[in-house]
N, C-alpha and C positions, 0 to 999 in steps of 0.2 A: 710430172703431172701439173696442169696450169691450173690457175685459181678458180675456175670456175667450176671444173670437174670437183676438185675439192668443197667447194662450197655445196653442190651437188651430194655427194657423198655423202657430208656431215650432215645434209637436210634428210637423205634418205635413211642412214644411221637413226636421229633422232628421230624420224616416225614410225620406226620398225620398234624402239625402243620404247615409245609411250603409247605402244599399242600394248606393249603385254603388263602383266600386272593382274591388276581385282578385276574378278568378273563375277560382280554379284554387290549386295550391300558392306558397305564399308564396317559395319555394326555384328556385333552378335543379335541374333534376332531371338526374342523375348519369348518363352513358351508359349502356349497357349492359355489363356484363364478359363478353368472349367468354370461355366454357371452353374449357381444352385437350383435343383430342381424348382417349379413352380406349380405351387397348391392348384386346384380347379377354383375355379368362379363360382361353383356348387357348392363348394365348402364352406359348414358354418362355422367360425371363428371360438376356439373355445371359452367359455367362461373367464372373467378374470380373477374371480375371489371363489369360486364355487359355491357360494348360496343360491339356492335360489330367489326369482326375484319376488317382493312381495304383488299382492293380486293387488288391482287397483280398489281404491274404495270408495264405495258409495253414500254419499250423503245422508241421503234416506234412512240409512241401517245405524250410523252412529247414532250413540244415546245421548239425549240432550243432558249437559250437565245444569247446575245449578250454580256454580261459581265457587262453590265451599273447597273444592279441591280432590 
């Protein structure tokens, strides 16, 4: 066999050869992440301390003090 068919040969070896192999990612690929559901936009937030709050107050209605205490 003269050198060129050889040389031939080993070119065609070597592309039959690095054709097979991974056919896909090289990696394990990562499950999926479930999301945590998501509240509505309608929803009121609840309480942080559970009292409720106080009513605003009125000027008017507070009793004047005198200073004594």
């Amino acid at each position: 066999m003269n050198r060129n068919a050889r040389l031939v040969l080993a070119a065609a070896v070597m592309a039959v050869l690095s054709a097979c192999g991974a056919k896909g990612p090289l990696f394990m690929p990562e499950k999926p992440v479930e999301e945590a559901p998501v509240a509505p936009a309608d929803a009121v937030p609840p309480a942080t301390d559970g009292a409720p709050a106080d009513p605003p107050i009125d000027p008017a209605t507070v009793p004047a003090t005198d200073g004594n205490g």
